[in-house]
PDB file of N, CA, C and O in Angstrom, chain B, residues numbered from 101:
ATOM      1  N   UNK B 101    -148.936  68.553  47.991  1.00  0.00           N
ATOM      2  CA  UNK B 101    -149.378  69.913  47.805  1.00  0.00           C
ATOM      3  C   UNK B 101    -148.169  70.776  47.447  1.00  0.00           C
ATOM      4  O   UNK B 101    -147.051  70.633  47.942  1.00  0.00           O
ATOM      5  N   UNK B 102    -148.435  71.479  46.742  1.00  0.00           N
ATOM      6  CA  UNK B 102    -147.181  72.217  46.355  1.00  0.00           C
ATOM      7  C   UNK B 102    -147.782  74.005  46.759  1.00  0.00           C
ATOM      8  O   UNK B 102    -148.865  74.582  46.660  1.00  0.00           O
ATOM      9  N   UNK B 103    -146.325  74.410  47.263  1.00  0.00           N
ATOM     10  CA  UNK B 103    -145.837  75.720  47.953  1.00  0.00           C
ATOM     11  C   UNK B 103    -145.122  76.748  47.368  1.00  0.00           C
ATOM     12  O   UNK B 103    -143.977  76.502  46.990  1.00  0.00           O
ATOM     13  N   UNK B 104    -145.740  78.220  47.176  1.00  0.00           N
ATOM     14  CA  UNK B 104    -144.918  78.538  46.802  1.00  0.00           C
ATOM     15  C   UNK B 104    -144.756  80.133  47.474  1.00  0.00           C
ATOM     16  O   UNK B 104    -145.688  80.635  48.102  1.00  0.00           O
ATOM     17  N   UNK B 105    -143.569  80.788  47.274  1.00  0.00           N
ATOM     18  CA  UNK B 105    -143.378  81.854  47.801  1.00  0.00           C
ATOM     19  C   UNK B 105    -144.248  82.950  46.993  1.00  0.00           C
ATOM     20  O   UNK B 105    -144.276  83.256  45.801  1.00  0.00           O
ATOM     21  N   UNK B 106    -145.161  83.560  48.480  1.00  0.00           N
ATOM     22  CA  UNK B 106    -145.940  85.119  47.464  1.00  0.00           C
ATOM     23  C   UNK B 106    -145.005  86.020  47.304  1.00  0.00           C
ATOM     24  O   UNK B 106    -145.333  86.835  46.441  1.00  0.00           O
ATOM     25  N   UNK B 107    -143.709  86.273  47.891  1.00  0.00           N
ATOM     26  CA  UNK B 107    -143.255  87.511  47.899  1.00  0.00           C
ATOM     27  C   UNK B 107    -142.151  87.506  47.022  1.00  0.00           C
ATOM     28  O   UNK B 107    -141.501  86.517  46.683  1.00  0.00           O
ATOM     29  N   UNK B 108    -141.964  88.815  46.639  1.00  0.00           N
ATOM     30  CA  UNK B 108    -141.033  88.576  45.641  1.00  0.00           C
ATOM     31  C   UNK B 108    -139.705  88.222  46.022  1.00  0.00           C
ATOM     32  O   UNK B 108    -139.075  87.422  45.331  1.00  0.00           O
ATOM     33  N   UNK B 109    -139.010  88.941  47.470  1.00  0.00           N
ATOM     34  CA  UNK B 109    -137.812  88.592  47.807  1.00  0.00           C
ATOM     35  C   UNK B 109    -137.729  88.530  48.803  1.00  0.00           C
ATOM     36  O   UNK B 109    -136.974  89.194  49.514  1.00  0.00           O
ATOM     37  N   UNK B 110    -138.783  87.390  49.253  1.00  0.00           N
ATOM     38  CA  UNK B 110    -138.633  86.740  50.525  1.00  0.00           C
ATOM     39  C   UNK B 110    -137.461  86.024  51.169  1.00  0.00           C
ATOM     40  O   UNK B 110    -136.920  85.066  50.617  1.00  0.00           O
ATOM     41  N   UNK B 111    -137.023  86.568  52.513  1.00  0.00           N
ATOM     42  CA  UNK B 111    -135.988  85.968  52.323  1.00  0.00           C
ATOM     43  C   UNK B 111    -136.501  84.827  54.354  1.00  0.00           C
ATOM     44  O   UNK B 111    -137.006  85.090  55.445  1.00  0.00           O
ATOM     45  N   UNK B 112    -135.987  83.812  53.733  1.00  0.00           N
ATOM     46  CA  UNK B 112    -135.956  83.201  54.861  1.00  0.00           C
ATOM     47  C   UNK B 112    -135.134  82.762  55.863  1.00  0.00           C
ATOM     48  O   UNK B 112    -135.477  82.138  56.867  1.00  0.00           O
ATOM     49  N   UNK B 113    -133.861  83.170  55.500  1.00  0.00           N
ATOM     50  CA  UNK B 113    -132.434  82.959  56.227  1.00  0.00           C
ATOM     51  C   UNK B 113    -131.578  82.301  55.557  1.00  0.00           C
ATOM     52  O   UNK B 113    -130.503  82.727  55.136  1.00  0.00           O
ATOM     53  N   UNK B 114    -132.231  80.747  55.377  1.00  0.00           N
ATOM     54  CA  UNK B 114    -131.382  79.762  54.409  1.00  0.00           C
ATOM     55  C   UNK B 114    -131.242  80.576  52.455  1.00  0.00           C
ATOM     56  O   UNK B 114    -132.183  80.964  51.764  1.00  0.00           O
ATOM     57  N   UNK B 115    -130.428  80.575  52.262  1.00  0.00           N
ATOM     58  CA  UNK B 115    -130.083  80.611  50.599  1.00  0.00           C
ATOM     59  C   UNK B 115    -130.214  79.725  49.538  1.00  0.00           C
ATOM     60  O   UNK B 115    -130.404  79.973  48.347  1.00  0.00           O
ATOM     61  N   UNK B 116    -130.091  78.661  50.112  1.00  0.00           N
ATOM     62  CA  UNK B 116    -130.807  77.625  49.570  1.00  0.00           C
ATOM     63  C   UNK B 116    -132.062  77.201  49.801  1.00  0.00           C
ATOM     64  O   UNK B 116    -132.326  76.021  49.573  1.00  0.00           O
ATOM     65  N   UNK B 117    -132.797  77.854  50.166  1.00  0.00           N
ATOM     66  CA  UNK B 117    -134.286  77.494  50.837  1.00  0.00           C
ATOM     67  C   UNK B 117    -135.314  76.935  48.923  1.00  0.00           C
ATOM     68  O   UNK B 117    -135.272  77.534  47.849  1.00  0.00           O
ATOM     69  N   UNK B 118    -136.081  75.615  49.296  1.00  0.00           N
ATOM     70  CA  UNK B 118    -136.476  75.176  48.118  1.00  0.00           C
ATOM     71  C   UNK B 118    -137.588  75.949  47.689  1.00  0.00           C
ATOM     72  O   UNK B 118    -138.306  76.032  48.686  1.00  0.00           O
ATOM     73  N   UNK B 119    -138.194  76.642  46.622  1.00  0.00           N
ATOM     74  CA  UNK B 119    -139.506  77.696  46.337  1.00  0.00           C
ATOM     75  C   UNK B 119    -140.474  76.864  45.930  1.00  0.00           C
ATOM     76  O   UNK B 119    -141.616  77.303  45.802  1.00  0.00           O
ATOM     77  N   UNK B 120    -140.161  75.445  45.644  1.00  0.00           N
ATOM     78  CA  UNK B 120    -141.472  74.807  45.375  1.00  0.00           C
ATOM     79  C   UNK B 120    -141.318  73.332  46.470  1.00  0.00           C
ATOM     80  O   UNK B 120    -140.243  72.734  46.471  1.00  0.00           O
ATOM     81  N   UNK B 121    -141.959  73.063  46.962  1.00  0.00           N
ATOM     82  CA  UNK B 121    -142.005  71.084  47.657  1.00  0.00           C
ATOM     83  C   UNK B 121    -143.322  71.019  47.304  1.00  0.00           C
ATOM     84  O   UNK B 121    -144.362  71.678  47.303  1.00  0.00           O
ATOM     85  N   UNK B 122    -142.695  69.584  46.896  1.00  0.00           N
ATOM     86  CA  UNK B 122    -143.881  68.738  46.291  1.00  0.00           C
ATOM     87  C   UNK B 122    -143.627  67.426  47.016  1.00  0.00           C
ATOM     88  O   UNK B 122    -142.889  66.627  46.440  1.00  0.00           O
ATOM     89  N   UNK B 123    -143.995  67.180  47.877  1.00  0.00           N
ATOM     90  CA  UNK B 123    -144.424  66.133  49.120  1.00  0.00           C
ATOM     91  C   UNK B 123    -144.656  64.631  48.179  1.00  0.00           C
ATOM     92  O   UNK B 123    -143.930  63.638  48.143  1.00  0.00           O
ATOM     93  N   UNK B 124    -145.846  64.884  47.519  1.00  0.00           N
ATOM     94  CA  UNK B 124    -146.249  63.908  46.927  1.00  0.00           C
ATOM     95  C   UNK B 124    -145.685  62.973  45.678  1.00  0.00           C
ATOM     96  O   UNK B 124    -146.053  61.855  45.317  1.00  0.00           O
ATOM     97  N   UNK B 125    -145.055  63.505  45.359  1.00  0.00           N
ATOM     98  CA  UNK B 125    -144.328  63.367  44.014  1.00  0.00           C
ATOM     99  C   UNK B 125    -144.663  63.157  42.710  1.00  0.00           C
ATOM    100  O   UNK B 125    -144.051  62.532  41.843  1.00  0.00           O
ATOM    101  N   UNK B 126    -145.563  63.668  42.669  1.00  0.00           N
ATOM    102  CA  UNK B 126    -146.709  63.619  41.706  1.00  0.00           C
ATOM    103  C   UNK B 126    -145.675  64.268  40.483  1.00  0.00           C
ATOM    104  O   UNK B 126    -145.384  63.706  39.428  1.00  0.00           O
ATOM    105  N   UNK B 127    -145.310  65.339  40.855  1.00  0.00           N
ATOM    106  CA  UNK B 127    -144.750  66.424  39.441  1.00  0.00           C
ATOM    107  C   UNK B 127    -143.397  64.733  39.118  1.00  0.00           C
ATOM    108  O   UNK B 127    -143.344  64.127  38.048  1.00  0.00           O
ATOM    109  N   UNK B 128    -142.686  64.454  40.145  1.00  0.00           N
ATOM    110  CA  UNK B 128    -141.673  63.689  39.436  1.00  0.00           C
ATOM    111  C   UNK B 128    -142.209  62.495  38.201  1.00  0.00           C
ATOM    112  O   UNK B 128    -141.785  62.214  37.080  1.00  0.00           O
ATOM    113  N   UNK B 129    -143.320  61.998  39.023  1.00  0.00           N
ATOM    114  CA  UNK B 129    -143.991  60.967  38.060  1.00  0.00           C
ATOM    115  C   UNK B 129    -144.663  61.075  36.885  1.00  0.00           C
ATOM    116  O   UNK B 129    -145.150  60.173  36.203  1.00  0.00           O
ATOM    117  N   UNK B 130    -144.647  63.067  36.568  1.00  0.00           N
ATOM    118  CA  UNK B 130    -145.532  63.308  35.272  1.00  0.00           C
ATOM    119  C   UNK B 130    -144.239  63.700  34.625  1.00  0.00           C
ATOM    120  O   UNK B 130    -144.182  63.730  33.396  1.00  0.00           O
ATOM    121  N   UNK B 131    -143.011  64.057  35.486  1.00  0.00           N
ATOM    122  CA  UNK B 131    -142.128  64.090  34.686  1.00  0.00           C
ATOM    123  C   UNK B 131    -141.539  62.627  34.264  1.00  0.00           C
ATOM    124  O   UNK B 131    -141.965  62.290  33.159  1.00  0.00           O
ATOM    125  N   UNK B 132    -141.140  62.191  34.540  1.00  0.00           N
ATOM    126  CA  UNK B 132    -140.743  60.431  34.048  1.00  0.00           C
ATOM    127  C   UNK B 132    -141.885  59.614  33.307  1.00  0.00           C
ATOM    128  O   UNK B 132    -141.441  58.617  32.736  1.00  0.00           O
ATOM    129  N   UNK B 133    -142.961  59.764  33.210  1.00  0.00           N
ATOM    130  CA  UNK B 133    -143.705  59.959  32.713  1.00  0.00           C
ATOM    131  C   UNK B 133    -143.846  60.300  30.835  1.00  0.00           C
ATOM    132  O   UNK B 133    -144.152  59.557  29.903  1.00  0.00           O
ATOM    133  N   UNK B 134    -143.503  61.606  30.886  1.00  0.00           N
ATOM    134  CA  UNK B 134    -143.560  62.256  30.039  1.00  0.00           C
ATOM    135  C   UNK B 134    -142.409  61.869  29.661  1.00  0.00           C
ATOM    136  O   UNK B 134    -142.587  61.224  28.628  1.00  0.00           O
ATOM    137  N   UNK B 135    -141.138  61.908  29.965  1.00  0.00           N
ATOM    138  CA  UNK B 135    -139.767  61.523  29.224  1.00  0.00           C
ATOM    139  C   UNK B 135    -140.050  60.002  29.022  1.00  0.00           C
ATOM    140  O   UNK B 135    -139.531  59.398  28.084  1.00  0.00           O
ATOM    141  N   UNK B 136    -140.742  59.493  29.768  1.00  0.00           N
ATOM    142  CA  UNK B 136    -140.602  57.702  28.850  1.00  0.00           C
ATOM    143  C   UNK B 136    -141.588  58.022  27.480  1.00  0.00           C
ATOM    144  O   UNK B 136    -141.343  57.672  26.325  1.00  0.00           O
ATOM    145  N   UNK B 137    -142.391  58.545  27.808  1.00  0.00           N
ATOM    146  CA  UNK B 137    -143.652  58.890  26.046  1.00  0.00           C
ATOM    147  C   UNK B 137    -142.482  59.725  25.036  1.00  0.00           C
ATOM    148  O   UNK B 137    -142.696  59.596  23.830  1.00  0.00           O
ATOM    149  N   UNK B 138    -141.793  60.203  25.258  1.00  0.00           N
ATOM    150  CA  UNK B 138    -140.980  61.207  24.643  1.00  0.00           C
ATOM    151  C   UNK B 138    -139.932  59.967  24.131  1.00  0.00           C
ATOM    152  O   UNK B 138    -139.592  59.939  22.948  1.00  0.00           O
ATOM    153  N   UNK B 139    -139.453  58.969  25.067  1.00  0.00           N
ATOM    154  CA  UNK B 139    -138.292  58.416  24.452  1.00  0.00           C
ATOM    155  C   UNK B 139    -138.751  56.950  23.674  1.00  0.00           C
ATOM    156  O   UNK B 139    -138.009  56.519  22.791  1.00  0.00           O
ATOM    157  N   UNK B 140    -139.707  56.379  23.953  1.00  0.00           N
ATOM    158  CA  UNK B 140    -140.657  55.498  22.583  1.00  0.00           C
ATOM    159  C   UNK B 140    -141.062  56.378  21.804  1.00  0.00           C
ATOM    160  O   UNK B 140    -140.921  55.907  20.675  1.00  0.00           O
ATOM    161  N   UNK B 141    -141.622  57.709  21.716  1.00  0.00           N
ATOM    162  CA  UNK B 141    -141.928  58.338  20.605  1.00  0.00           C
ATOM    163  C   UNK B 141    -140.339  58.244  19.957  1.00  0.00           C
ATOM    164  O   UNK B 141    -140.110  57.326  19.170  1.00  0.00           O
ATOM    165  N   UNK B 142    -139.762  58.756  20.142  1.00  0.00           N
ATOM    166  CA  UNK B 142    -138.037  58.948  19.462  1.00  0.00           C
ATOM    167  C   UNK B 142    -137.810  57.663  19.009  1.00  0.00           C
ATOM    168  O   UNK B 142    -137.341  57.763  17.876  1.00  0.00           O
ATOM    169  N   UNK B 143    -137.919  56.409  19.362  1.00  0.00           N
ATOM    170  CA  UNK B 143    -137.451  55.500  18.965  1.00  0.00           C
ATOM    171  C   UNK B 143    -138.282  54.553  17.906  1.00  0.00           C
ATOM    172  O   UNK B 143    -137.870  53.662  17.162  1.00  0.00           O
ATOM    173  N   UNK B 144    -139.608  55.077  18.117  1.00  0.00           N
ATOM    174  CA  UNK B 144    -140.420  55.047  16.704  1.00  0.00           C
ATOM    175  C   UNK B 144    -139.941  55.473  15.594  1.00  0.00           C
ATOM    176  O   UNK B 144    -139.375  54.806  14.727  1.00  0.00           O
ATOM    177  N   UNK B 145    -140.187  56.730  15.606  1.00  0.00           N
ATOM    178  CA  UNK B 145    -139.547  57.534  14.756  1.00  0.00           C
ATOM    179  C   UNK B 145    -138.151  56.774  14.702  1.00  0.00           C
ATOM    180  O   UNK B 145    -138.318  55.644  14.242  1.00  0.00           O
ATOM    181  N   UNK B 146    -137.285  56.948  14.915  1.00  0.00           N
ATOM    182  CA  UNK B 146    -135.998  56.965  14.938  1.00  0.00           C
ATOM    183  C   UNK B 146    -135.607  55.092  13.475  1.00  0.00           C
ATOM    184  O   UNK B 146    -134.911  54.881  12.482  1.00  0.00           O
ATOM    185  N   UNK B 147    -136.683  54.243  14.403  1.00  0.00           N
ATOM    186  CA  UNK B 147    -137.145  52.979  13.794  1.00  0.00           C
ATOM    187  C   UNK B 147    -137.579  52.914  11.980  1.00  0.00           C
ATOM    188  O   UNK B 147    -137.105  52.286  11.033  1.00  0.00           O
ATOM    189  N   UNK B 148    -139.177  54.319  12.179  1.00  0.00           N
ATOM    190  CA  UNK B 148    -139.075  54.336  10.524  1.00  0.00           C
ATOM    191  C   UNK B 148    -137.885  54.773   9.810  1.00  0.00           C
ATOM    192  O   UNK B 148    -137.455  54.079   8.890  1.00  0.00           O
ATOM    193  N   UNK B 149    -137.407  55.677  10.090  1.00  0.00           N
ATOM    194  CA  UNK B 149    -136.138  56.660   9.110  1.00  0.00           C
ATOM    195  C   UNK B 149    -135.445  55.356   8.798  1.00  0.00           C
ATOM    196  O   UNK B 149    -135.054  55.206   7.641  1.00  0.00           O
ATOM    197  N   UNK B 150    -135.228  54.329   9.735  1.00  0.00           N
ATOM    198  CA  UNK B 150    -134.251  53.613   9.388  1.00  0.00           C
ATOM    199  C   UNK B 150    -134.744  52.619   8.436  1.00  0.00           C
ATOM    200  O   UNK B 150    -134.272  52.275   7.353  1.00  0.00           O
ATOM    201  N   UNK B 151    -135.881  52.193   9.114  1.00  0.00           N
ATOM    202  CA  UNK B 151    -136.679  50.967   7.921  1.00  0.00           C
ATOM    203  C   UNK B 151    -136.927  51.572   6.532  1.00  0.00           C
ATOM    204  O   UNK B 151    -137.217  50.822   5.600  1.00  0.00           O
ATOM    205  N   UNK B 152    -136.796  53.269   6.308  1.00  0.00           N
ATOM    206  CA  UNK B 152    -136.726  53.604   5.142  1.00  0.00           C
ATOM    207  C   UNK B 152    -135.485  54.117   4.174  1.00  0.00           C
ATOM    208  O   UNK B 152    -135.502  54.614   3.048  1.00  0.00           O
ATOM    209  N   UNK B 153    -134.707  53.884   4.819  1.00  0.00           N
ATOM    210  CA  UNK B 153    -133.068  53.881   4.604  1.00  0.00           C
ATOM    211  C   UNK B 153    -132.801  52.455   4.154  1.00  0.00           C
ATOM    212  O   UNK B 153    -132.276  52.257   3.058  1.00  0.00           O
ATOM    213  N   UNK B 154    -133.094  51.594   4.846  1.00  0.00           N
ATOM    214  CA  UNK B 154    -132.904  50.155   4.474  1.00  0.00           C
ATOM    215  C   UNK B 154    -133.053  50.018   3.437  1.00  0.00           C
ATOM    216  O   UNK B 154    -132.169  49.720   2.633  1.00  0.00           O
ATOM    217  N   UNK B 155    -134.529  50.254   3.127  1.00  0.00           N
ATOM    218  CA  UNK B 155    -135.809  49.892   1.957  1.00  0.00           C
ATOM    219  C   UNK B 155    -135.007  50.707   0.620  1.00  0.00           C
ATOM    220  O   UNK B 155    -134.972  50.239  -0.518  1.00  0.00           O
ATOM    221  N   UNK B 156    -134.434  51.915   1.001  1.00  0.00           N
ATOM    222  CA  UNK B 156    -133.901  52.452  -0.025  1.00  0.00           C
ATOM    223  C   UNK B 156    -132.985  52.176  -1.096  1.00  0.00           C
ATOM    224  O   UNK B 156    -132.792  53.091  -1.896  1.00  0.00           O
ATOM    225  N   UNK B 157    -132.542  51.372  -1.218  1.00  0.00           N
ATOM    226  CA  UNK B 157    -131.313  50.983  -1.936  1.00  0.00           C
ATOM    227  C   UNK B 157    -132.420  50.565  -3.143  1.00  0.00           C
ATOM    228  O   UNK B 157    -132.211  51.231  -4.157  1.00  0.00           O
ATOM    229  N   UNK B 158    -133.443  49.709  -3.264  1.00  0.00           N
ATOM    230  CA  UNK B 158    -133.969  49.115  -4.284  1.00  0.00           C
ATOM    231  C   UNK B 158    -134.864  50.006  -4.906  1.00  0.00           C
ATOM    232  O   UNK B 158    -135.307  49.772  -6.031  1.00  0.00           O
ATOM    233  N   UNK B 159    -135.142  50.937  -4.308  1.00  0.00           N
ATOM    234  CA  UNK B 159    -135.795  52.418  -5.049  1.00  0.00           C
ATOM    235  C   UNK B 159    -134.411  52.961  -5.820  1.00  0.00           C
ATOM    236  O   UNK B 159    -133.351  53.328  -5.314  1.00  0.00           O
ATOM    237  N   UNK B 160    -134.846  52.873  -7.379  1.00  0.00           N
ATOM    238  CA  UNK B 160    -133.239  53.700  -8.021  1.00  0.00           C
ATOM    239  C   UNK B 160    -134.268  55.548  -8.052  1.00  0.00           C
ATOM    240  O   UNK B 160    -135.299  55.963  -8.581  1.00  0.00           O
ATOM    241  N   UNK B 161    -133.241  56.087  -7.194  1.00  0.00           N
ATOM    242  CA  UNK B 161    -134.045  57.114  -6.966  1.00  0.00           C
ATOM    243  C   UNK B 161    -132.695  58.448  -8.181  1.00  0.00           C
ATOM    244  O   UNK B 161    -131.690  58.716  -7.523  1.00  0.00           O
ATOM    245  N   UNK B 162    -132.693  58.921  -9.200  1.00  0.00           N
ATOM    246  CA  UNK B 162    -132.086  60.216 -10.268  1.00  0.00           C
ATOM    247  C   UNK B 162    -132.359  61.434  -9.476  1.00  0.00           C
ATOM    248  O   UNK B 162    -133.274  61.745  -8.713  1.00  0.00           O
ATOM    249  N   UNK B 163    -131.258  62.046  -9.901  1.00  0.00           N
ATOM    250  CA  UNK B 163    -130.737  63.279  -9.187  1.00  0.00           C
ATOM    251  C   UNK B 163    -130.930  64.544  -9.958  1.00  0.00           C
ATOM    252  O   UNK B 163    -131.000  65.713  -9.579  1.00  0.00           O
ATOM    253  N   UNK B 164    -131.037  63.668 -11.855  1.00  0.00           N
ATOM    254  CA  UNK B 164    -131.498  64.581 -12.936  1.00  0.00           C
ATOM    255  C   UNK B 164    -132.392  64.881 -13.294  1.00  0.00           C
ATOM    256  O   UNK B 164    -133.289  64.039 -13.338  1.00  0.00           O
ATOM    257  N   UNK B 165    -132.583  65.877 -13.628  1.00  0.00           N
ATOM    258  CA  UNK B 165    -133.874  66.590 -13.998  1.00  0.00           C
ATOM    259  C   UNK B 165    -134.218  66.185 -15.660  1.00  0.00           C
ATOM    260  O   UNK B 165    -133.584  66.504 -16.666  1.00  0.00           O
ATOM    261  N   UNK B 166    -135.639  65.247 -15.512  1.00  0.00           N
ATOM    262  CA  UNK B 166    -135.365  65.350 -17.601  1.00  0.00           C
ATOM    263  C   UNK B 166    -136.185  66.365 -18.063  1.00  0.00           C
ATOM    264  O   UNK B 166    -136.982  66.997 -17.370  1.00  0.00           O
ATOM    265  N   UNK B 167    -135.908  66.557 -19.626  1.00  0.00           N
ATOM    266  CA  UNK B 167    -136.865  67.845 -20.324  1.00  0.00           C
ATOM    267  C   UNK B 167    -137.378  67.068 -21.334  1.00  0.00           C
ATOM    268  O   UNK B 167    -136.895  66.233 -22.099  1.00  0.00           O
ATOM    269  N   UNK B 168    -138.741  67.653 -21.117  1.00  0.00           N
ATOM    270  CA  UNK B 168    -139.570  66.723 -22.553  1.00  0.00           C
ATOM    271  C   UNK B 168    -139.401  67.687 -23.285  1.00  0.00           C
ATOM    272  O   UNK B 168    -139.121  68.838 -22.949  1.00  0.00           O
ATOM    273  N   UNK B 169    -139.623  67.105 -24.722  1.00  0.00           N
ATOM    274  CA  UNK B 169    -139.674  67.620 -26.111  1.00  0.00           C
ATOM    275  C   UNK B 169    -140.402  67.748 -26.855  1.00  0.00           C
ATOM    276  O   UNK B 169    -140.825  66.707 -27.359  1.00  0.00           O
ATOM    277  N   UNK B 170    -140.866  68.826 -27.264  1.00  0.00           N
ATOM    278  CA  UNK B 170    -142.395  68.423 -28.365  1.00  0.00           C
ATOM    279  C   UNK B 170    -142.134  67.982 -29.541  1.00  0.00           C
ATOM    280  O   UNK B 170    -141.061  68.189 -30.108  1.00  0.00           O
ATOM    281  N   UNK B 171    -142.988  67.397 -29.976  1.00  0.00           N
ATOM    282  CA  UNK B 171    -142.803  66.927 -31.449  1.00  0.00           C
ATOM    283  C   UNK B 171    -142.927  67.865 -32.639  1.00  0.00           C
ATOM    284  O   UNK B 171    -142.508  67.802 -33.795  1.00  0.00           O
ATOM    285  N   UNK B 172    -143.681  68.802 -31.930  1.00  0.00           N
ATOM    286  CA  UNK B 172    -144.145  69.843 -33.168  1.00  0.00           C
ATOM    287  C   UNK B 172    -142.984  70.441 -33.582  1.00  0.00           C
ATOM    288  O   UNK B 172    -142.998  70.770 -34.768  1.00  0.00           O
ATOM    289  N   UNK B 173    -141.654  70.762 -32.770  1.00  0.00           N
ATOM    290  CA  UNK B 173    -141.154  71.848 -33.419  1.00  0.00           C
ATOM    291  C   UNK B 173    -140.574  72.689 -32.944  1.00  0.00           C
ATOM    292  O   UNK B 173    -139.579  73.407 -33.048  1.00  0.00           O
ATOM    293  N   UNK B 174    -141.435  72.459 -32.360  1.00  0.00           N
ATOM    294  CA  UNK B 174    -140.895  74.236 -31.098  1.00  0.00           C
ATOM    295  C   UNK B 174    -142.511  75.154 -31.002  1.00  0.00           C
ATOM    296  O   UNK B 174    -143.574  75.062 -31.617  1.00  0.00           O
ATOM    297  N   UNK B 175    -141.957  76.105 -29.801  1.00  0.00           N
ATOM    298  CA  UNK B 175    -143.510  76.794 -29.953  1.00  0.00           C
ATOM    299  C   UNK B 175    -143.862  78.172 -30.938  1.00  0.00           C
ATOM    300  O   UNK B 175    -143.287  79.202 -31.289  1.00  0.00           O
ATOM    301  N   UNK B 176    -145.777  77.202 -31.238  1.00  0.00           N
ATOM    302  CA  UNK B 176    -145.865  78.234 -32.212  1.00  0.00           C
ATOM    303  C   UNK B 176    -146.547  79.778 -31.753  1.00  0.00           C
ATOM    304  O   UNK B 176    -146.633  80.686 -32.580  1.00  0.00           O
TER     305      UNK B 176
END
């Protein structure tokens, strides 16, 4: 169950007194949790960029811009 102070500047003696306990540990496990989904997501990701970096070399990828030409002439 989690606790928290109603008042705004409650003071309880200690200065370090904790404003939230969480007994159960529920919040730690949605946090670890959430950072393991967060760090396979990253390493997915992290996985394509690279498998498309690899792949890249045999793509001849131009940096130039071409201009077509009409045959006619120029415009009429």
């Amino acid at each position: 169950m989690i606790y928290a102070s109603t008042k705004l500047h409650e003071s309880t003696g200690d200065s370090g007194a904790k404003v939230f306990v969480d007994s159960s540990g529920k919040r730690r496990r949605l946090v670890a949790i959430s950072g393991i989904c967060a760090a396979v997501g990253a390493v997915i990701y992290i996985s394509v960029v690279v498998a498309g970096l690899v792949q890249s070399p045999e793509i001849e990828l131009t940096t130039r811009g071409t201009v077509a030409t009409s045959s006619s002439g120029g415009p009429s």
